[in-house]
C-alpha positions, 0 to 999 in steps of 0.5 A, spaced: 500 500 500 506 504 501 508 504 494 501 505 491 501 512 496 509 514 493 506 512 486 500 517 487 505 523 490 511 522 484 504 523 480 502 529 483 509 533 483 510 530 475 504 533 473 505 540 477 512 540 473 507 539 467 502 545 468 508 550 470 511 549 463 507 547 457 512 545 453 512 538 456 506 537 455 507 540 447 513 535 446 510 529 450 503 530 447 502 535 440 509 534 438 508 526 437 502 525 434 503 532 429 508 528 427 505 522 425 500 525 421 504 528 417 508 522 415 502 518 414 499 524 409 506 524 406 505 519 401 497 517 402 497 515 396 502 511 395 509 511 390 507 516 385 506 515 379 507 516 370 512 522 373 513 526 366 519 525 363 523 527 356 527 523 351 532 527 346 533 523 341 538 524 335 538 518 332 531 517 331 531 509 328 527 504 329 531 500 335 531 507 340 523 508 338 522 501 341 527 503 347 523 510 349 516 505 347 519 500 353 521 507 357 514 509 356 511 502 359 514 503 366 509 505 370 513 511 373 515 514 368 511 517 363 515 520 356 511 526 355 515 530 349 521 529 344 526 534 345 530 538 339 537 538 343 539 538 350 538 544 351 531 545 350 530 539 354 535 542 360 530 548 359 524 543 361 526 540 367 528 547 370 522 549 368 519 543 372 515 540 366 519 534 366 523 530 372 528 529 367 530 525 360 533 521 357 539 523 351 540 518 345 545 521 341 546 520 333 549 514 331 548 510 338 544 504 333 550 503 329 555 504 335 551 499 338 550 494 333 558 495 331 560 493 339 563 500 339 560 501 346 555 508 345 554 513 350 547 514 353 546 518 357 540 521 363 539 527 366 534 528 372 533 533 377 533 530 384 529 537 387 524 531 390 527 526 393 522 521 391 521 524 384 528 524 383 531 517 385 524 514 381 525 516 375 533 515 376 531 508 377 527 508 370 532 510 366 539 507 369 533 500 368 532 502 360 539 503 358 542 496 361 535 492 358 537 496 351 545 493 352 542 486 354 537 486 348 542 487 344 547 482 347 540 478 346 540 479 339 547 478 337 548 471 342 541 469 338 545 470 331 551 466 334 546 460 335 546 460 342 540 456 345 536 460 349 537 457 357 544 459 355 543 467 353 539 468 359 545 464 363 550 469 360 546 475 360 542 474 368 546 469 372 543 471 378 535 470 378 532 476 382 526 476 384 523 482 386 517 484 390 516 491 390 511 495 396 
C-alpha cells in the first residue's frame, strides 16, 4: 500500500512540473502525434506515379523508338515530349515540366550494333527526393535492358540456345517484390 501512496505523490509533483511549463506537455503530447500525421499524409497515396519525363533523341531509328516505347511502359515514368537538343530539354526540367530525360545521341544504333560501346546518357533533377531517385531508377533500368537486348540479339545470331543467353546475360535470378 506504501508504494501505491509514493506512486500517487511522484504523480502529483510530475504533473505540477507539467502545468508550470507547457512545453512538456507540447513535446510529450502535440509534438508526437503532429508528427505522425504528417508522415502518414506524406505519401497517402502511395509511390507516385507516370512522373513526366523527356527523351532527346538524335538518332531517331527504329531500335531507340522501341527503347523510349519500353521507357514509356514503366509505370513511373511517363515520356511526355521529344526534345530538339539538350538544351531545350535542360530548359524543361528547370522549368519543372519534366523530372528529367533521357539523351540518345546520333549514331548510338550503329555504335551499338558495331560493339563500339555508345554513350547514353540521363539527366534528372533530384529537387524531390522521391521524384528524383524514381525516375533515376527508370532510366539507369532502360539503358542496361537496351545493352542486354542487344547482347540478346547478337548471342541469338551466334546460335546460342536460349537457357544459355539468359545464363550469360542474368546469372543471378532476382526476384523482386516491390511495396
Amino acid at each position: 500500500m506504501r508504494y501505491l501512496i509514493n506512486i500517487w505523490r511522484i504523480t502529483k509533483r510530475e504533473m505540477k512540473i507539467l502545468m508550470k511549463n507547457p512545453i512538456y506537455g507540447w513535446c510529450m503530447l502535440l509534438f508526437p502525434l503532429l508528427t505522425m500525421l504528417f508522415f502518414t499524409s506524406l505519401l497517402d497515396e502511395g509511390v507516385p506515379q507516370e512522373m513526366p519525363v523527356g527523351v532527346v533523341d538524335l538518332d531517331n531509328t527504329s531500335t531507340t523508338r522501341a527503347l523510349v516505347r519500353r521507357l514509356d511502359a514503366f509505370q513511373t515514368s511517363k515520356v511526355v515530349d521529344n526534345y530538339s537538343s539538350v538544351a531545350a530539354a535542360r530548359h524543361a526540367m528547370q522549368e519543372n515540366q519534366i523530372y528529367g530525360f533521357l539523351y540518345i545521341p546520333k549514331g548510338m544504333t550503329d555504335n551499338l550494333l558495331s560493339s563500339r560501346r555508345p554513350k547514353v546518357s540521363f539527366y534528372y533533377s533530384n529537387v524531390s527526393i522521391a521524384a528524383g531517385s524514381l525516375v533515376m531508377k527508370d532510366l539507369k533500368t532502360i539503358a542496361t535492358l537496351d545493352s542486354a537486348a542487344v547482347g540478346q540479339a547478337t548471342m541469338r545470331a551466334k546460335g546460342y540456345t536460349p537457357e544459355q543467353i539468359q545464363t550469360f546475360l542474368q546469372p543471378i535470378r532476382i526476384d523482386l517484390h516491390q511495396v
